[in-house]
MARLOMAR-284841 format. One line per field, with one value per residue: residue number from 1; x, y, z negated of N, C-alpha, C in turn. Coordinates in Angstrom, 3 decimals, padded with zeros to 6 digits. Each point is the difference from the previous one (the first is absolute). Layout:
# residues N
i = NUM ...
n_x = X ...
n_y = Y ...
n_z = Z ...
ca_x = X ...
ca_y = Y ...
ca_z = Z ...
c_x = X ...
c_y = Y ...
c_z = Z ...
This chain:
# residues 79
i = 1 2 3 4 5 6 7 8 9 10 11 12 13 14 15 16 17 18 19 20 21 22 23 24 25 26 27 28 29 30 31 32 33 34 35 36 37 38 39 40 41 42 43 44 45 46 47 48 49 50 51 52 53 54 55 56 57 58 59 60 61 62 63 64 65 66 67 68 69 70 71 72 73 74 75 76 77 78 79
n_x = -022.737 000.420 000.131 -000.955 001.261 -000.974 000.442 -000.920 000.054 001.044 000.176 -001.389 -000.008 000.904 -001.291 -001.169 000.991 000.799 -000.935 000.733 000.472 -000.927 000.289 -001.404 000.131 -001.234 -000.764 -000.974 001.045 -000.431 -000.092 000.368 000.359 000.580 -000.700 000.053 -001.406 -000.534 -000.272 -000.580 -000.905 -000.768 000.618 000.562 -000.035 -000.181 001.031 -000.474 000.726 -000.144 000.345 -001.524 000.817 -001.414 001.129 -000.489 -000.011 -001.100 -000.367 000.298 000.820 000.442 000.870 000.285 000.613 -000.609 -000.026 001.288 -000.961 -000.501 000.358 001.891 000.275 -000.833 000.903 000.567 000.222 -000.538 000.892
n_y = 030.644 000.158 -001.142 -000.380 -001.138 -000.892 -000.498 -000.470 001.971 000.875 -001.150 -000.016 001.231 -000.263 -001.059 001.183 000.854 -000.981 -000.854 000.141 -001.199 -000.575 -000.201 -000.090 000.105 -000.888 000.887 -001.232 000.651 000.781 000.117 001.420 -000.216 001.346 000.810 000.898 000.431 000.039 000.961 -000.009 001.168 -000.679 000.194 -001.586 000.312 -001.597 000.039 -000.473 000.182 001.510 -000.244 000.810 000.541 -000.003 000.463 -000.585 001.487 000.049 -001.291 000.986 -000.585 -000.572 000.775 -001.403 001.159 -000.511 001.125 000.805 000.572 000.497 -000.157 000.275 -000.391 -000.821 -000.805 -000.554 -000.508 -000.548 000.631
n_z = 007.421 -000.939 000.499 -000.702 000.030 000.563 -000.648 -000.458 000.336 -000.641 -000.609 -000.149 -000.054 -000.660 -000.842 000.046 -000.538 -000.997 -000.311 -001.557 000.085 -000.714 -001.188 000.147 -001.443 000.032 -000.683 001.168 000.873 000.319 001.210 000.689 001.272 000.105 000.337 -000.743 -000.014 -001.172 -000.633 -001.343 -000.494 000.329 001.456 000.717 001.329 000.479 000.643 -000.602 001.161 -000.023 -000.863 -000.007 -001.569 -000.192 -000.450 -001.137 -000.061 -000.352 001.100 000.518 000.044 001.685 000.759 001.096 000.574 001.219 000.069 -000.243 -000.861 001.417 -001.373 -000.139 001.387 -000.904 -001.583 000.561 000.631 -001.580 000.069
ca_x = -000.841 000.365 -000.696 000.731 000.352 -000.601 000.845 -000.473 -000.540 001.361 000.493 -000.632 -000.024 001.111 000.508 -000.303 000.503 001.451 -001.170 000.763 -000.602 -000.320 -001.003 -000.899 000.199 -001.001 -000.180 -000.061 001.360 -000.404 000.977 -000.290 001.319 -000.854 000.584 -000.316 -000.727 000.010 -000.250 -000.021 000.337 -000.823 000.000 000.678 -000.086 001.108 -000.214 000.780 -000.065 -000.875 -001.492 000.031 -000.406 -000.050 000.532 -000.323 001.351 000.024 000.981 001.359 001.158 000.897 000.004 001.392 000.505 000.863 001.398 -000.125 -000.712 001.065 -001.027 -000.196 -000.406 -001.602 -000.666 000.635 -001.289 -001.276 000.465
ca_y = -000.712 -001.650 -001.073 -000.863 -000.708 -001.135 -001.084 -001.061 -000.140 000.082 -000.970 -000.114 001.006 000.030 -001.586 -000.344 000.727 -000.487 -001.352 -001.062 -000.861 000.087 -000.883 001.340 -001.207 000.535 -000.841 -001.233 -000.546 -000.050 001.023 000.343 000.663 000.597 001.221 000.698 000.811 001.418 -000.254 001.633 -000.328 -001.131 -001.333 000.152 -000.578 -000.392 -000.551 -001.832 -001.156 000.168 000.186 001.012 -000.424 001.301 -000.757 000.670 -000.255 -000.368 -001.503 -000.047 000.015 001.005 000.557 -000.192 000.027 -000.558 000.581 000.825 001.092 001.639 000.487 001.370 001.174 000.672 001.454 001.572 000.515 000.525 001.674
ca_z = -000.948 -001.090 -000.036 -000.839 000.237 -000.243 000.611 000.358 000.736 001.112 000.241 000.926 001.405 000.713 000.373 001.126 001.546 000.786 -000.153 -000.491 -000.445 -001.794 -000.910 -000.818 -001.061 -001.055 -001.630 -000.106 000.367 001.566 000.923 001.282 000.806 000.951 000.407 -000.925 001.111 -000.808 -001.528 -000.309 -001.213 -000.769 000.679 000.999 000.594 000.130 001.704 000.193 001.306 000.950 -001.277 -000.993 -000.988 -001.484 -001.290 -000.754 -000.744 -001.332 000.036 000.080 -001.070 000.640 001.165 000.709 001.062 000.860 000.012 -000.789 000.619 -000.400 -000.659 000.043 001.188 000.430 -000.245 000.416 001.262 -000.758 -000.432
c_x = 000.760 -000.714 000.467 000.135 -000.702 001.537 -000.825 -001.219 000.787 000.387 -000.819 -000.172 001.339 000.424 -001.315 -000.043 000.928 -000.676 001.183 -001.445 000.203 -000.202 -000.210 -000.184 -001.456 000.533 000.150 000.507 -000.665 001.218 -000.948 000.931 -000.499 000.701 -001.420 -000.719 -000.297 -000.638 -000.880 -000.245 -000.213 000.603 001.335 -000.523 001.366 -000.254 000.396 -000.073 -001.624 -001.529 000.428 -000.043 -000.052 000.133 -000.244 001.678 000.103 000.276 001.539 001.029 001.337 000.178 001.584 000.018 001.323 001.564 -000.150 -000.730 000.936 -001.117 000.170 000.232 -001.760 -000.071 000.554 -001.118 -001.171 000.877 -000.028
c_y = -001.212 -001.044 -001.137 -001.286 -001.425 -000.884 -001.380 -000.031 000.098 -001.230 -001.125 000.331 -000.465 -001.646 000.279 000.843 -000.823 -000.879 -000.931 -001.057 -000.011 -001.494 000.245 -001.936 000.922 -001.004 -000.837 -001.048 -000.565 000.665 -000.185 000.189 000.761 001.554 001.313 000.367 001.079 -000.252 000.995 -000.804 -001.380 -001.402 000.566 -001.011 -000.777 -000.816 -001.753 -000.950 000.621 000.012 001.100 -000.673 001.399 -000.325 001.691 000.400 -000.465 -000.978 -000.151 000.198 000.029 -000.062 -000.060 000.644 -000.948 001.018 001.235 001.377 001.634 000.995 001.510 000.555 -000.193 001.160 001.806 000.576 000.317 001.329 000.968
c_z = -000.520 -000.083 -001.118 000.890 -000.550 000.590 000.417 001.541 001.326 000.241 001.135 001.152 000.691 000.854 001.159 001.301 000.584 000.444 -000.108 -000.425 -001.446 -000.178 -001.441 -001.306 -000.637 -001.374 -000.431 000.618 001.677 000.457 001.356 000.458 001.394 000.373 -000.466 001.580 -000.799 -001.343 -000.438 -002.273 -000.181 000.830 000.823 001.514 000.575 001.544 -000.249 001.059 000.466 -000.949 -000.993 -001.318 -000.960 -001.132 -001.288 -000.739 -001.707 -000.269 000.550 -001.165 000.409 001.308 000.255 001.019 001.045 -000.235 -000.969 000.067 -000.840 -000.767 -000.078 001.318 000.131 -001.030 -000.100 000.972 -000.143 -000.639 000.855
């Protein structure tokens, strides 16, 4: 079965299997810094010093990873 490739969801999946730390920049020039617990269409959950934060992704505008993420060995593994 062919799966189409979401990169933005691969990219997630992948900062929270390694649980690289993030810092997630909304709109309005906030930042969170934290470790991705999971996501799905509409939100991401984020771990900050031990507090949950549900962050809408529609206020996000971008997403630092602490280190570099291996975008193509996840998505191979979706083939």
């Amino acid at each position: 079965m062919n799966k189409t490739m979401n990169l933005q969801d691969v990219f997630l999946n992948q900062c929270r299997k390694e649980k690289i730390a993030v810092t997630i920049f909304l709109t309005n020039g906030f930042q969170f810094k934290g470790v991705v617990k999971g996501f799905d269409s509409y939100v991401v959950i984020l771990d900050c010093e031990g507090k949950q934060q549900l962050v809408y992704k529609h206020a996000i505008s971008t997403i630092v990873p602490a280190k570099a993420i291996s975008i193509l060995d996840a998505s191979e593994k979706l083939d």
